[in-house]
C-alpha positions in Angstrom: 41.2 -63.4 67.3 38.9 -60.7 69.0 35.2 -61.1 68.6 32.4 -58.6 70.2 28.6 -59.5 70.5 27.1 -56.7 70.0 23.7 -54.7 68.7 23.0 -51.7 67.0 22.1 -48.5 68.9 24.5 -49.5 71.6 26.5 -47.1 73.2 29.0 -49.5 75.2 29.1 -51.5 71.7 30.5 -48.4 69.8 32.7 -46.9 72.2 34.4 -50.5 72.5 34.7 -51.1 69.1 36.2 -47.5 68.2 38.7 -48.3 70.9 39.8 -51.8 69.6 40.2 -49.7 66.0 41.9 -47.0 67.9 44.3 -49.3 69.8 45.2 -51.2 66.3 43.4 -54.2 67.2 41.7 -56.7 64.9 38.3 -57.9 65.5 35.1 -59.2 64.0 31.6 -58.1 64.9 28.8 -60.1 65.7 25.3 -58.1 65.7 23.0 -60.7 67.8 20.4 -58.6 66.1 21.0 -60.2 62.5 22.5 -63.0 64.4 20.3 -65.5 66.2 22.5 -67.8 67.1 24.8 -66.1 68.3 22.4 -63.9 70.6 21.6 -67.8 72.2 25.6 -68.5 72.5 25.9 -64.9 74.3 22.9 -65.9 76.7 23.4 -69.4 77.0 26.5 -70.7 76.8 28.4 -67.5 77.9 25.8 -66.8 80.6 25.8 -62.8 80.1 22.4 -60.5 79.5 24.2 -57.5 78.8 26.7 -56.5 75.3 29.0 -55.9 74.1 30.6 -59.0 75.2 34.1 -59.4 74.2 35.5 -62.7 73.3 39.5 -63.4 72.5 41.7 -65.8 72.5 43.6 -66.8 75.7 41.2 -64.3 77.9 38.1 -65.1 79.7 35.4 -63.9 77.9 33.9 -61.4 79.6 30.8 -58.2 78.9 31.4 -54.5 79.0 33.0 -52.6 82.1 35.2 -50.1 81.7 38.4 -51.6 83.5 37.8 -54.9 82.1 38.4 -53.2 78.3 41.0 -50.9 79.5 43.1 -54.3 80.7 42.1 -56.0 77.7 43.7 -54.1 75.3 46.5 -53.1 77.4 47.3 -56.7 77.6 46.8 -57.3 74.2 48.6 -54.5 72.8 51.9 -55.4 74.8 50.9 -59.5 74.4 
């Protein structure tokens, strides 16, 4: 399961999600906007200050940069 930790009128957030649905892969959003908790789990627990953040099974979870989300869904494509 892919989750990103988003917000809305977030550049990164759409161009990531619009290449997950490009590349055929599956994921559920989280808007830490409507989502409080989940904006504490993102800062807290994950440690990042910047979105999206991506979050997947069997992969570090790790926030936006380019070659880290061109790897990911290379390696979850062919995975």
């Amino acid at each position: 399961m892919v989750k990103v930790y988003s917000k809305y009128n977030c550049k990164n957030c759409k161009q990531v999600k619009r290449l997950l649905k490009f590349s055929g892969i599956d994921y559920v959003e989280i808007n830490v906007e409507d989502d409080a908790e989940a904006f504490q789990y993102v800062k807290e627990e994950l440690g990042f200050s910047q979105l999206p953040v991506i979050v997947a099974t069997g992969v570090e979870p790790f926030q936006f940069d380019h070659i880290k989300v061109n790897e990911f869904v290379e390696g979850y494509k062919h995975g």
